[in-house]
PyMOL Python script that loads the backbone (N, CA, C, O; Angstrom):
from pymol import cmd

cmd.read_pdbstr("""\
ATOM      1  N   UNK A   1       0.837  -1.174   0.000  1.00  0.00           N
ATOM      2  CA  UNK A   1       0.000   0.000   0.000  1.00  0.00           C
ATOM      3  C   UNK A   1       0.886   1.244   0.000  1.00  0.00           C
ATOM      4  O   UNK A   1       1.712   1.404   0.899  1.00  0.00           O
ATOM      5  N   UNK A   2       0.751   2.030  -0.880  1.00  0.00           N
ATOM      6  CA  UNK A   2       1.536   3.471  -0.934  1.00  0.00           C
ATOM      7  C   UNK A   2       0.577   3.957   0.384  1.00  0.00           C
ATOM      8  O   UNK A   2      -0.533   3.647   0.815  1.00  0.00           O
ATOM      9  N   UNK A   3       2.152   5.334   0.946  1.00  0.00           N
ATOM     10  CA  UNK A   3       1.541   5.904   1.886  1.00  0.00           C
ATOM     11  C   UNK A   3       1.369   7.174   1.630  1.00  0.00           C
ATOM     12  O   UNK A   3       1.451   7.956   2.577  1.00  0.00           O
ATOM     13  N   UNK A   4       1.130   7.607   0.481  1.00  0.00           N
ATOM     14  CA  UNK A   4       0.811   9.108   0.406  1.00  0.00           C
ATOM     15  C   UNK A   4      -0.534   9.115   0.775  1.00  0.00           C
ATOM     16  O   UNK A   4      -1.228  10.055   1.163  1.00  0.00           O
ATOM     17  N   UNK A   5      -0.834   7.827   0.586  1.00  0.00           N
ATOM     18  CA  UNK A   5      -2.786   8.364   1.221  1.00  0.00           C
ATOM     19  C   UNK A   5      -2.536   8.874   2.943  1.00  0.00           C
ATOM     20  O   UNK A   5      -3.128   9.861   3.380  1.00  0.00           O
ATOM     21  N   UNK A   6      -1.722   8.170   3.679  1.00  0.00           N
ATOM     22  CA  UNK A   6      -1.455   8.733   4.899  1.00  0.00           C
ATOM     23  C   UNK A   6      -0.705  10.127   5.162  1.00  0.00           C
ATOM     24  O   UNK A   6      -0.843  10.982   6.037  1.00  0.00           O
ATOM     25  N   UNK A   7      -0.081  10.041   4.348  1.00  0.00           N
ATOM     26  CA  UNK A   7       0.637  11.258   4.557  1.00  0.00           C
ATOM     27  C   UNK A   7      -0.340  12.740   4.155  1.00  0.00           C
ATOM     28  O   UNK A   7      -0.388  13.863   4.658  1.00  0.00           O
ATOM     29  N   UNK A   8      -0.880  12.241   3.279  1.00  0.00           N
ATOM     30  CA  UNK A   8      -1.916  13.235   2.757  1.00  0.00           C
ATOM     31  C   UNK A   8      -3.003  13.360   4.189  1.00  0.00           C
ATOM     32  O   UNK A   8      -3.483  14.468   4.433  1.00  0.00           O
ATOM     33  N   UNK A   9      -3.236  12.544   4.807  1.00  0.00           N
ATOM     34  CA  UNK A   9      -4.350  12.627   5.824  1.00  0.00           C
ATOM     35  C   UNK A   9      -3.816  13.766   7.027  1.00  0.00           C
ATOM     36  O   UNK A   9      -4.439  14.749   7.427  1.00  0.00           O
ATOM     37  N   UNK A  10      -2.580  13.333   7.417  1.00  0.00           N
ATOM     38  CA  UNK A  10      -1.527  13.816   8.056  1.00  0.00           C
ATOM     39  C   UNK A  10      -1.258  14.978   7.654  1.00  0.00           C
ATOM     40  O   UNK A  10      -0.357  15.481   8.325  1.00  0.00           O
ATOM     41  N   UNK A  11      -1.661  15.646   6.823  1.00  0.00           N
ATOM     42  CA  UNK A  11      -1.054  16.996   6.304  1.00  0.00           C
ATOM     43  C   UNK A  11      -1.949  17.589   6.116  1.00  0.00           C
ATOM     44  O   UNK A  11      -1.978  18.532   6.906  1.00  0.00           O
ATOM     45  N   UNK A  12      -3.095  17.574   5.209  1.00  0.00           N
ATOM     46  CA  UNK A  12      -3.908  18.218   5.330  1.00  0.00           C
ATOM     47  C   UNK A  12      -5.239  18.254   6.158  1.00  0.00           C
ATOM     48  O   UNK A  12      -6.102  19.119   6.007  1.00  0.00           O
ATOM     49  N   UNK A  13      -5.297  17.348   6.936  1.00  0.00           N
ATOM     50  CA  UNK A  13      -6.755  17.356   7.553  1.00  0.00           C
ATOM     51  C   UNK A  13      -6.480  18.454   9.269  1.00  0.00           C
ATOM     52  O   UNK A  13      -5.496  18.581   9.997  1.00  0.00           O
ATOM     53  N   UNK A  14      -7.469  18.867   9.306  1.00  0.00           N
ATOM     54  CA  UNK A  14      -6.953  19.847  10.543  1.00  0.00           C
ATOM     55  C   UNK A  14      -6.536  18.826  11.797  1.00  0.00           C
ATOM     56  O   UNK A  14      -6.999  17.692  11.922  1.00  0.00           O
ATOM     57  N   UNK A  15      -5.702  19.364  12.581  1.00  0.00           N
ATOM     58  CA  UNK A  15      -4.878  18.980  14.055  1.00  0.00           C
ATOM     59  C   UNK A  15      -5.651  18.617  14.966  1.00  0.00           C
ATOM     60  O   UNK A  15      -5.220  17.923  15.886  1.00  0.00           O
ATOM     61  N   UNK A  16      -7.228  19.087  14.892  1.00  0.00           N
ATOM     62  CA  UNK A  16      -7.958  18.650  16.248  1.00  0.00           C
ATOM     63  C   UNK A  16      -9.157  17.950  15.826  1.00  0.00           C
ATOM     64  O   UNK A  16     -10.251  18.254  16.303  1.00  0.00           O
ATOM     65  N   UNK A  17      -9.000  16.895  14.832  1.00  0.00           N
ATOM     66  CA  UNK A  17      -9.899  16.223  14.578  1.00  0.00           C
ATOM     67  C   UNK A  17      -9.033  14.775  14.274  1.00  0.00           C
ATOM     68  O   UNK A  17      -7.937  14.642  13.729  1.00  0.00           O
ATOM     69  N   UNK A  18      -9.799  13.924  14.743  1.00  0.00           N
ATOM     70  CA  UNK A  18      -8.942  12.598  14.997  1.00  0.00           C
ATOM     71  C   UNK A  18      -9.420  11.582  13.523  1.00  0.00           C
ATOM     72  O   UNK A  18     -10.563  11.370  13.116  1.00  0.00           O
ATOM     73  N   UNK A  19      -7.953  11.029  12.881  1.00  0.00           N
ATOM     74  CA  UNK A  19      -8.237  10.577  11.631  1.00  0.00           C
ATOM     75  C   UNK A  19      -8.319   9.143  11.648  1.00  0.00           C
ATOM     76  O   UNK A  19      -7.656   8.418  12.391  1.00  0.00           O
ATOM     77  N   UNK A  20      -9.009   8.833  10.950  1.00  0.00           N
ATOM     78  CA  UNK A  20      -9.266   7.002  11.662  1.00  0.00           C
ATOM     79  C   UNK A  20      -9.051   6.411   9.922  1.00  0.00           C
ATOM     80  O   UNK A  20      -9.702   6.722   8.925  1.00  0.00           O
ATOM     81  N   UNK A  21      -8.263   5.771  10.018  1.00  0.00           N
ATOM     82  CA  UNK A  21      -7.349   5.042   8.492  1.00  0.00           C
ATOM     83  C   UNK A  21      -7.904   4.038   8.688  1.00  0.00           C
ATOM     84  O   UNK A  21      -7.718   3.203   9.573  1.00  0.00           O
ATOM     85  N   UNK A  22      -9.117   4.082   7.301  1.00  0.00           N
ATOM     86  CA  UNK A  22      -9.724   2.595   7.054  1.00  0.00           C
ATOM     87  C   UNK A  22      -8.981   1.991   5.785  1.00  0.00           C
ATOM     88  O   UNK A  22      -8.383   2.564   4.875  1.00  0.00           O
ATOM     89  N   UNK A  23      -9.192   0.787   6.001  1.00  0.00           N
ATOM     90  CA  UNK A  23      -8.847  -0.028   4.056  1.00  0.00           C
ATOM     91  C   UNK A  23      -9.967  -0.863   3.911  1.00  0.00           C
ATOM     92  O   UNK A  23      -9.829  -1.982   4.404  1.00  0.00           O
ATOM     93  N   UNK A  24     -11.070  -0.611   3.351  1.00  0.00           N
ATOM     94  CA  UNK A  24     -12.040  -1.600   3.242  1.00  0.00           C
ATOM     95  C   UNK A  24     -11.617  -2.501   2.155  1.00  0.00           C
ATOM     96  O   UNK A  24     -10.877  -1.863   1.406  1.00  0.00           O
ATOM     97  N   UNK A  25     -11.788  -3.827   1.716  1.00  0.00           N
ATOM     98  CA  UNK A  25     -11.522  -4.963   0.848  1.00  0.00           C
ATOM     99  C   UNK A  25     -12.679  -5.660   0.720  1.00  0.00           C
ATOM    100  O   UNK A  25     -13.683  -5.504   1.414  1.00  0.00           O
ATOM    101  N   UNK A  26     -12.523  -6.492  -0.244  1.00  0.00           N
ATOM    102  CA  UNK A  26     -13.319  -7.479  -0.628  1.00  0.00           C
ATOM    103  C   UNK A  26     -12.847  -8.536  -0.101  1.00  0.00           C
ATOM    104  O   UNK A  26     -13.736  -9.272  -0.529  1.00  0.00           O
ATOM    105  N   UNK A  27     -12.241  -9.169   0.424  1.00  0.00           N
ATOM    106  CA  UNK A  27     -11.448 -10.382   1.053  1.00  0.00           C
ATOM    107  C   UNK A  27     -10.290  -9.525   2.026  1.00  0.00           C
ATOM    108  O   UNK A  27      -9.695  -8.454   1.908  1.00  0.00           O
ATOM    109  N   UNK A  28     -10.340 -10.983   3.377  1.00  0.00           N
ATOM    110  CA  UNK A  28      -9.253 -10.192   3.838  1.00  0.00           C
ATOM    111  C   UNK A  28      -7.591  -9.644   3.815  1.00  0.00           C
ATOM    112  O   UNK A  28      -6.781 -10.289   3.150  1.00  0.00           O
ATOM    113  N   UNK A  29      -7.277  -8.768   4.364  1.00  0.00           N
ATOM    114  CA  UNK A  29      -5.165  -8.884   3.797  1.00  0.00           C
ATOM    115  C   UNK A  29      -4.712  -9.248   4.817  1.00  0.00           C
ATOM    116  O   UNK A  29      -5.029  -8.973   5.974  1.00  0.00           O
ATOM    117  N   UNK A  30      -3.823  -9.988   4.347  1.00  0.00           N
ATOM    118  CA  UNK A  30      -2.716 -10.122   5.000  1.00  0.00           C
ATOM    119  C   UNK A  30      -1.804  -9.282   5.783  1.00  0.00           C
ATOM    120  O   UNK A  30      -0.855  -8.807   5.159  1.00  0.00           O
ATOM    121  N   UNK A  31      -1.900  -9.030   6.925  1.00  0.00           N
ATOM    122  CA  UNK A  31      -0.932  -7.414   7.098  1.00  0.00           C
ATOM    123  C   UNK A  31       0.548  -8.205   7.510  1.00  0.00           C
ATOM    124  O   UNK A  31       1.483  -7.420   7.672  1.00  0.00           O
ATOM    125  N   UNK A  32       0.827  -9.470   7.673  1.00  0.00           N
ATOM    126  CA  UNK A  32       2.211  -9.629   7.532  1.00  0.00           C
ATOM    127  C   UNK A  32       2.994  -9.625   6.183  1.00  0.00           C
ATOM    128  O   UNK A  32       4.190  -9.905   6.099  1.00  0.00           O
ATOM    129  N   UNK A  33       2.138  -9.255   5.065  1.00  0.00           N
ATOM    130  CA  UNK A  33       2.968  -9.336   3.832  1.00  0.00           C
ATOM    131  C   UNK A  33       2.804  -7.811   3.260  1.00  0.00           C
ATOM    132  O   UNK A  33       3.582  -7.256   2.484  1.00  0.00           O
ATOM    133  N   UNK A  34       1.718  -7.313   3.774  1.00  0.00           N
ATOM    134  CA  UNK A  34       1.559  -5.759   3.385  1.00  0.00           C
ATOM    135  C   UNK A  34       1.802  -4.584   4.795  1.00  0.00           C
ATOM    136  O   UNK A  34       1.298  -4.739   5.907  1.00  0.00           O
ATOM    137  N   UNK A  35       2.658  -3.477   4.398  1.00  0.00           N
ATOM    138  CA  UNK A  35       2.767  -2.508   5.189  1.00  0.00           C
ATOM    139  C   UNK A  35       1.329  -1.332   5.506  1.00  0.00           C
ATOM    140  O   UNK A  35       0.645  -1.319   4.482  1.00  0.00           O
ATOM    141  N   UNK A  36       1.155  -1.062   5.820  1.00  0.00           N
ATOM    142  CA  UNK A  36      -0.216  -0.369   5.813  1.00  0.00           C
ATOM    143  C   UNK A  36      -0.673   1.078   6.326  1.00  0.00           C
ATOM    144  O   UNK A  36      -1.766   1.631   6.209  1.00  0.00           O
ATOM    145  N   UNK A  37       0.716   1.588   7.036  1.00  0.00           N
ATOM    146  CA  UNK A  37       0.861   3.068   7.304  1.00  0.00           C
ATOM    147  C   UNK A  37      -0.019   3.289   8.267  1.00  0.00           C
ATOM    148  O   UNK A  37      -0.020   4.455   8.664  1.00  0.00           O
ATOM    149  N   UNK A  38      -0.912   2.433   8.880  1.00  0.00           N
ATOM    150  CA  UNK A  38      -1.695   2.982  10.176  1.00  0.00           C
ATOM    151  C   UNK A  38      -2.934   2.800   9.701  1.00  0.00           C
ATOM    152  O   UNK A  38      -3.845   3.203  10.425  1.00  0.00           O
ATOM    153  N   UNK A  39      -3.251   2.233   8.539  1.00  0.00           N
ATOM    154  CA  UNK A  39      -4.964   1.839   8.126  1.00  0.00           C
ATOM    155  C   UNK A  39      -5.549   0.344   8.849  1.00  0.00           C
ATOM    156  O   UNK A  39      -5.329  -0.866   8.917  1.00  0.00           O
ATOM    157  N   UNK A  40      -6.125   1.036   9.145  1.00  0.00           N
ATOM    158  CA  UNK A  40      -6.822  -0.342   9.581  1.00  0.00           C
ATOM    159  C   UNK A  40      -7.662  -1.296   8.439  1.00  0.00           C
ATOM    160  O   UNK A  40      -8.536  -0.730   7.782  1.00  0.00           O
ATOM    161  N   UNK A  41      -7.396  -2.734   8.208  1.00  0.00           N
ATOM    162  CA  UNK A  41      -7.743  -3.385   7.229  1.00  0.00           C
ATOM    163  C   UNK A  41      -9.399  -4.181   7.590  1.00  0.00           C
ATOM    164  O   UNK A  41      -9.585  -5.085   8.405  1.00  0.00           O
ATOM    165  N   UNK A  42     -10.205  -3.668   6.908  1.00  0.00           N
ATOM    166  CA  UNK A  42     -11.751  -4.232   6.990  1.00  0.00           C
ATOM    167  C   UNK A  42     -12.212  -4.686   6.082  1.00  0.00           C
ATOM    168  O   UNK A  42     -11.934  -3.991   5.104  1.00  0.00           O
ATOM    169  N   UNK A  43     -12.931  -5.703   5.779  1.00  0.00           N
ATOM    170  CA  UNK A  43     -14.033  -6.525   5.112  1.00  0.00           C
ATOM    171  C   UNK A  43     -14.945  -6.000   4.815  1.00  0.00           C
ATOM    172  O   UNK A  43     -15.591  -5.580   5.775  1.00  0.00           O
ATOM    173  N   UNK A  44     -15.433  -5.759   3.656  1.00  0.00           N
ATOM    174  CA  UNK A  44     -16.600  -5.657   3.479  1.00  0.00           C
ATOM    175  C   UNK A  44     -17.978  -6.311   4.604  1.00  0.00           C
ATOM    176  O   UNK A  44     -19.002  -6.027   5.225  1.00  0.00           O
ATOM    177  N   UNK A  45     -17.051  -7.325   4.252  1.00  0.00           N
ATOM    178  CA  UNK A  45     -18.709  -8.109   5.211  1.00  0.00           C
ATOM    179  C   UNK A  45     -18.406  -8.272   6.828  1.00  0.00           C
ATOM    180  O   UNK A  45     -19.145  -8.974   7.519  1.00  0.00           O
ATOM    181  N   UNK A  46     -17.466  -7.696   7.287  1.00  0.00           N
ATOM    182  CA  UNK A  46     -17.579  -7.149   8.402  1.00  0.00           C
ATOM    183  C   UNK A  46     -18.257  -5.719   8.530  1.00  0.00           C
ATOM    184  O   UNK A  46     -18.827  -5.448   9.588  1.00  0.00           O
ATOM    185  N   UNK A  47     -18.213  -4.596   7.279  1.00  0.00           N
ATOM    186  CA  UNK A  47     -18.589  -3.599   7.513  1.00  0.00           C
ATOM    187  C   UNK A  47     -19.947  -4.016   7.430  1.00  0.00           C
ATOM    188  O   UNK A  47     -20.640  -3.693   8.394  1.00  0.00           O
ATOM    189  N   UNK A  48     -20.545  -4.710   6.437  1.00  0.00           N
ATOM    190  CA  UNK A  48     -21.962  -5.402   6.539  1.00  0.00           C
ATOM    191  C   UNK A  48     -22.886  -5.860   7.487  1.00  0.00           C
ATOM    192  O   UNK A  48     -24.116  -5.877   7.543  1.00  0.00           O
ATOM    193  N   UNK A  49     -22.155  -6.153   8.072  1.00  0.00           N
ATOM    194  CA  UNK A  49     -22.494  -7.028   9.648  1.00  0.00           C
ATOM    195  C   UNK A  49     -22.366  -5.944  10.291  1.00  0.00           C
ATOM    196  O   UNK A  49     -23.414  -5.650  10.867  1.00  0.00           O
ATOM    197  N   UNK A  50     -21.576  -5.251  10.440  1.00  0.00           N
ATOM    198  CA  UNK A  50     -22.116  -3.450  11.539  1.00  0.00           C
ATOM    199  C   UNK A  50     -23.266  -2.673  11.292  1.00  0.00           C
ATOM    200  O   UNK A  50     -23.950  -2.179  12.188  1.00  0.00           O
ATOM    201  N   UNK A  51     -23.596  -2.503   9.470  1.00  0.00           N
ATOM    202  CA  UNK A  51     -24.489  -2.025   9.450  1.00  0.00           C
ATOM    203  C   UNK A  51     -26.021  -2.643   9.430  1.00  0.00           C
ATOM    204  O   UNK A  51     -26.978  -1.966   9.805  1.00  0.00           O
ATOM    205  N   UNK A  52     -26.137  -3.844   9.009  1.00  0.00           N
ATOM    206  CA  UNK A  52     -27.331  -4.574   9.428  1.00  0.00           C
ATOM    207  C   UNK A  52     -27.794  -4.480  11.263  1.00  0.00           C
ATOM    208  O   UNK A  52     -28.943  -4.431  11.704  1.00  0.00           O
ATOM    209  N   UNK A  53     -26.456  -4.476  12.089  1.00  0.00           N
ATOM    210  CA  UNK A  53     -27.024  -4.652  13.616  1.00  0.00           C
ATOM    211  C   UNK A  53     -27.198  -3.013  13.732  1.00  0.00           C
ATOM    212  O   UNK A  53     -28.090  -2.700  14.521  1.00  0.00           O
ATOM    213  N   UNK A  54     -26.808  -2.377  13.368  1.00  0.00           N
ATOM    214  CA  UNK A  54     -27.027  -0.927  13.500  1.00  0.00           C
ATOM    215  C   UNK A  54     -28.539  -0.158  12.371  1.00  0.00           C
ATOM    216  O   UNK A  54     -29.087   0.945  12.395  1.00  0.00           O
ATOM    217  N   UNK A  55     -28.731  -1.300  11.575  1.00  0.00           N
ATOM    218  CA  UNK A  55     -29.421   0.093  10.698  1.00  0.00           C
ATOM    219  C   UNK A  55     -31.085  -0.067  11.287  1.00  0.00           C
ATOM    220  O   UNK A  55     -31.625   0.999  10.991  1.00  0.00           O
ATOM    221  N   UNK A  56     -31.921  -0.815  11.874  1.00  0.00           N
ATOM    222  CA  UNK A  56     -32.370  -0.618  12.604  1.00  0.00           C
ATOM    223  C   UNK A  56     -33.971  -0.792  11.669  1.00  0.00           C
ATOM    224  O   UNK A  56     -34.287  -1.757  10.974  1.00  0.00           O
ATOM    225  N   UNK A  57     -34.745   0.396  11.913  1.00  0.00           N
ATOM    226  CA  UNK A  57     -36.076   0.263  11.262  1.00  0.00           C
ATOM    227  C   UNK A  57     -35.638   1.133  10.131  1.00  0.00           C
ATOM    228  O   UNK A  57     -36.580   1.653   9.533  1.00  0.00           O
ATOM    229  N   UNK A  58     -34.355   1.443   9.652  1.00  0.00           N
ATOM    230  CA  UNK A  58     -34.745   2.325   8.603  1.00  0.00           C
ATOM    231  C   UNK A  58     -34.967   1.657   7.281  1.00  0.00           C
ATOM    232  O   UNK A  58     -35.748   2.315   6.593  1.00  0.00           O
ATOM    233  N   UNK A  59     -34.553   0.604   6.722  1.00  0.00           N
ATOM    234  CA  UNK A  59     -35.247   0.067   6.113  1.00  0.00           C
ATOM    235  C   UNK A  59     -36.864  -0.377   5.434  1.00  0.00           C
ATOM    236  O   UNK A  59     -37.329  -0.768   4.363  1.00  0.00           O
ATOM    237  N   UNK A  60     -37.265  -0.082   6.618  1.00  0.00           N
ATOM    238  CA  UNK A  60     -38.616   0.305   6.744  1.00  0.00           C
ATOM    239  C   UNK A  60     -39.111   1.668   6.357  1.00  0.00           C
ATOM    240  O   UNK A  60     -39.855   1.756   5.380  1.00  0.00           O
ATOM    241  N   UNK A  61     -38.739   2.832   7.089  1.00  0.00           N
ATOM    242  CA  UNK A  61     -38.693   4.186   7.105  1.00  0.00           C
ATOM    243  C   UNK A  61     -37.844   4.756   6.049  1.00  0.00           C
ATOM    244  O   UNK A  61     -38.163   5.871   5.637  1.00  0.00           O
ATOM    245  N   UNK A  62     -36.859   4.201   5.564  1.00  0.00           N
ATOM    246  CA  UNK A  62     -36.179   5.343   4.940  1.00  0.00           C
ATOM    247  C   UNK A  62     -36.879   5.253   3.626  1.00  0.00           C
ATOM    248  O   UNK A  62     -37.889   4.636   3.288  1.00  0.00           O
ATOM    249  N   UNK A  63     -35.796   6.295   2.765  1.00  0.00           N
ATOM    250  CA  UNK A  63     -36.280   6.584   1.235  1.00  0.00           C
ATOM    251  C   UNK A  63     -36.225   5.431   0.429  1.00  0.00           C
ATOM    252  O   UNK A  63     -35.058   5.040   0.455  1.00  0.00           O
ATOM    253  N   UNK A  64     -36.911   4.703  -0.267  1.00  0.00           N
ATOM    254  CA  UNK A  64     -36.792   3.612  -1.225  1.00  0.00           C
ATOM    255  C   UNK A  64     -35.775   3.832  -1.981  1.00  0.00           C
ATOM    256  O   UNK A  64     -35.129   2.788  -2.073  1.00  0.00           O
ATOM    257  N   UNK A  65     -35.276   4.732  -2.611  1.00  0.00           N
ATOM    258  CA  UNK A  65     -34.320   5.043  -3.461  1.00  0.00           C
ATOM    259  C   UNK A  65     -33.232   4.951  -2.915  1.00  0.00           C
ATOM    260  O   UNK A  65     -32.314   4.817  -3.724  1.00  0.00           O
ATOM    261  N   UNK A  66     -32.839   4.971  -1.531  1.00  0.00           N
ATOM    262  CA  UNK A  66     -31.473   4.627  -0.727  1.00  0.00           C
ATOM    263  C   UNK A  66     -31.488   3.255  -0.657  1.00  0.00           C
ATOM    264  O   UNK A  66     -30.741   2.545  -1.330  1.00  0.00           O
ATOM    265  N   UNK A  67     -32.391   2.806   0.207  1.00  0.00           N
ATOM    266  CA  UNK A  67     -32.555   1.200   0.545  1.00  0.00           C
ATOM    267  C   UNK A  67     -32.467   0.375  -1.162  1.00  0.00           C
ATOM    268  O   UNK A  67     -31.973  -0.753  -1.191  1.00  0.00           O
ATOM    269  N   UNK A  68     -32.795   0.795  -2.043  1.00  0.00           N
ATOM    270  CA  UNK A  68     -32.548  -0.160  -2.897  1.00  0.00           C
ATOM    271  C   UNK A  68     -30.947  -0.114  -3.505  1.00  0.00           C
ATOM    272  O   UNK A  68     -30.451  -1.108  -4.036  1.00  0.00           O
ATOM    273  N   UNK A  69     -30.213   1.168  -3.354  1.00  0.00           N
ATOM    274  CA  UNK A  69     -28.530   1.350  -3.755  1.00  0.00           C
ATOM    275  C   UNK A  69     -28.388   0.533  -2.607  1.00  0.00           C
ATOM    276  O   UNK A  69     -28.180  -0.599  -3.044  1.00  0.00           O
ATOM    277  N   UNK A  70     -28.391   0.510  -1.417  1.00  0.00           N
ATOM    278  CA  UNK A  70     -27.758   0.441  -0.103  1.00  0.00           C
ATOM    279  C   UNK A  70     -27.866  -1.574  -0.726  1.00  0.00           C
ATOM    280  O   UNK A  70     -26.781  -2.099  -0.974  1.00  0.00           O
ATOM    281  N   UNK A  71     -29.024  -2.355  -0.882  1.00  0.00           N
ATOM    282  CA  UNK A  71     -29.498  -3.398  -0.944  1.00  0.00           C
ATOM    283  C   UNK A  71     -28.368  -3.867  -2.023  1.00  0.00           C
ATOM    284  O   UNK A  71     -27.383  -4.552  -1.748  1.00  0.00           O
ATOM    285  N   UNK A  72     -28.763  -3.286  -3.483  1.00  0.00           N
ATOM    286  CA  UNK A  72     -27.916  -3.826  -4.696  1.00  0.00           C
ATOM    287  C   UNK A  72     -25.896  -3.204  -4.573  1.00  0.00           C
ATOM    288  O   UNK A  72     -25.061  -3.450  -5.444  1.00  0.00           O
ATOM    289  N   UNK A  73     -25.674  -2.567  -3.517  1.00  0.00           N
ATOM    290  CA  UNK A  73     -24.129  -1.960  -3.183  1.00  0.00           C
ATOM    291  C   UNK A  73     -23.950  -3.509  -2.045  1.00  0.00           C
ATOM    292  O   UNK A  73     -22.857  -4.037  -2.254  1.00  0.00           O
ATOM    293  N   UNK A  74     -24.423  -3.933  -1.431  1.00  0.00           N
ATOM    294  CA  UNK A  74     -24.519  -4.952  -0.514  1.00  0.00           C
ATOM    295  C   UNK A  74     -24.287  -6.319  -1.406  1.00  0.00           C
ATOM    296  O   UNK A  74     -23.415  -7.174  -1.253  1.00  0.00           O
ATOM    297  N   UNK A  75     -25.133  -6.269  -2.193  1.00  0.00           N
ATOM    298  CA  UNK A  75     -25.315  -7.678  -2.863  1.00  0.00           C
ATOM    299  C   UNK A  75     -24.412  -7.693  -4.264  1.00  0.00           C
ATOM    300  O   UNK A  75     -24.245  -8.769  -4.839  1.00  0.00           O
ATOM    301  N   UNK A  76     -23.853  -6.507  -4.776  1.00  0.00           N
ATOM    302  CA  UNK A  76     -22.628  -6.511  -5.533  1.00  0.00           C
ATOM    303  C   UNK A  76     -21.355  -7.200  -5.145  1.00  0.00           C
ATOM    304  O   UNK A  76     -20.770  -8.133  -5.696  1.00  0.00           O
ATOM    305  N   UNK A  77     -21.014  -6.397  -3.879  1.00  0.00           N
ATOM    306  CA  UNK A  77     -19.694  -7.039  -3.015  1.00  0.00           C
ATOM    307  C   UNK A  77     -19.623  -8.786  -2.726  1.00  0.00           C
ATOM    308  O   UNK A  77     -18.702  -9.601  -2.778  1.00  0.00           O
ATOM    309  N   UNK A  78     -21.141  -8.888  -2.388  1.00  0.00           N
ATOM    310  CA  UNK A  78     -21.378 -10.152  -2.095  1.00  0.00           C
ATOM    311  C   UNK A  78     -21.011 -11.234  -3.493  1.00  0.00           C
ATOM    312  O   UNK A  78     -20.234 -12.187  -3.553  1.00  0.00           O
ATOM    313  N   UNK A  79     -21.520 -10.899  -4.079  1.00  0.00           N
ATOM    314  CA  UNK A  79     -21.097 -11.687  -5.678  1.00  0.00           C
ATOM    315  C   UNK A  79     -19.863 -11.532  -5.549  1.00  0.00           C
ATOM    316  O   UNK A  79     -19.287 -12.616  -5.454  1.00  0.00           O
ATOM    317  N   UNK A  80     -19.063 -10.478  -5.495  1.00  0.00           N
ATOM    318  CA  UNK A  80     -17.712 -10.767  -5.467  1.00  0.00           C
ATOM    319  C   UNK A  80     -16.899 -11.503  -4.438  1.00  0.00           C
ATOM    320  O   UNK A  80     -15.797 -12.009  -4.651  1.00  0.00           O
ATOM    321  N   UNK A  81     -17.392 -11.509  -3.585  1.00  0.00           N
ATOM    322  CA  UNK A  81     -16.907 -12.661  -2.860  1.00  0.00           C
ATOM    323  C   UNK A  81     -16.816 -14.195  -2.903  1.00  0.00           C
ATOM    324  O   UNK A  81     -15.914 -14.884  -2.424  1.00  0.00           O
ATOM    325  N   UNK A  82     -18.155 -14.696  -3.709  1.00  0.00           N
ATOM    326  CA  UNK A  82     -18.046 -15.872  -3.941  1.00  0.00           C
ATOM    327  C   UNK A  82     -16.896 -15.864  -4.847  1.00  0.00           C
ATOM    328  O   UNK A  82     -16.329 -15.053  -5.578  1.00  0.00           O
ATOM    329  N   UNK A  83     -16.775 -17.119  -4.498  1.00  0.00           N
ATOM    330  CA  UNK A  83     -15.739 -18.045  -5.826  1.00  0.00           C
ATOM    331  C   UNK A  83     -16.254 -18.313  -6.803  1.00  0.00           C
ATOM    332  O   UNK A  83     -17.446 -18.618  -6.854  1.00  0.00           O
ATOM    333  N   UNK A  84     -15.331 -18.255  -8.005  1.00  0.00           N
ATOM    334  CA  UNK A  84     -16.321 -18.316  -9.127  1.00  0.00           C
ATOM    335  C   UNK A  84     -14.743 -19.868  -9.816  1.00  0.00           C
ATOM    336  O   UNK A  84     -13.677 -20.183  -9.287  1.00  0.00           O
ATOM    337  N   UNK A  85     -15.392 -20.352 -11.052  1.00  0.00           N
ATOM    338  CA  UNK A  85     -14.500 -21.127 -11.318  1.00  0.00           C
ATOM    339  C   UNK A  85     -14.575 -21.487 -12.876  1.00  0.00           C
ATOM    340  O   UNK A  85     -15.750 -21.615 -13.221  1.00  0.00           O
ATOM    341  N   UNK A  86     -13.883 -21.638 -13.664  1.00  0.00           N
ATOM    342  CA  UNK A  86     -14.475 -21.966 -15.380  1.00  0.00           C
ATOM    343  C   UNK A  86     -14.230 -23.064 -15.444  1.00  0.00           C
ATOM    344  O   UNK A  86     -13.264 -23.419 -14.769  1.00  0.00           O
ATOM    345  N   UNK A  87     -14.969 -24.147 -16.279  1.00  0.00           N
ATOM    346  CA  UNK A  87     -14.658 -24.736 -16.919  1.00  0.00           C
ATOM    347  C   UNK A  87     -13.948 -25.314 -18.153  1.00  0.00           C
ATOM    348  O   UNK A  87     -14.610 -25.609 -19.148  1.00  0.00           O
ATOM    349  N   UNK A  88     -12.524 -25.493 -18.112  1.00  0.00           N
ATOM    350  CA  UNK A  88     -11.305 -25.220 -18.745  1.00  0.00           C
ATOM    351  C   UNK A  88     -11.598 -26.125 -19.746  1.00  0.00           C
ATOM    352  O   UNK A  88     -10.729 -26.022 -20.613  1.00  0.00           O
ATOM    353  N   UNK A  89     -12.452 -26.999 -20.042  1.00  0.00           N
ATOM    354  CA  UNK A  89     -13.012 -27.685 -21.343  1.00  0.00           C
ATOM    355  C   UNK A  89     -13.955 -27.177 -22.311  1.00  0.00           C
ATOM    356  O   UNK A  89     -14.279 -27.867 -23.278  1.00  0.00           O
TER     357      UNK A  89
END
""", "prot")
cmd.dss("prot")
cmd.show_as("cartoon", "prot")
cmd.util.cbc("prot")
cmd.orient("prot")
């Protein structure tokens, strides 16, 4: 992972606001083979699993037009996670 994304955080974001270095992925990393400058490395489907126990009745309540990005942004990642495999014949 280049660290100008950190360094950039580090430089320009103001002094009294606390910067929290995410790396979201589709699968997890390895952080003994990658350096990572202070990001913390997350899963998609860990971030998934926070927001399902957190999102509450809005699903219900909110705007249809969110809940259906929010639904098909959910179930994109998810496809990418499975394994996929060809048949080399």
């Amino acid at each position: 992972m280049d660290c100008k994304y950190a360094e950039h955080l580090n430089k320009y974001l103001r002094k009294d606001r606390q910067v929290y270095k995410v790396l979201l992925s589709v699968f997890p990393i390895d952080t003994s083979k990658v350096k990572l400058h202070g990001f913390k490395p997350i899963t998609y489907q860990l971030l998934f699993e926070q927001v399902f126990a957190n999102i509450g009745s809005y699903f219900l309540t909110g705007r249809e037009p969110h809940t259906i990005f929010l639904r098909d942004f959910i179930q994109t990642i998810q496809n990418l996670q499975e394994a996929t495999s060809m048949d080399e014949q």
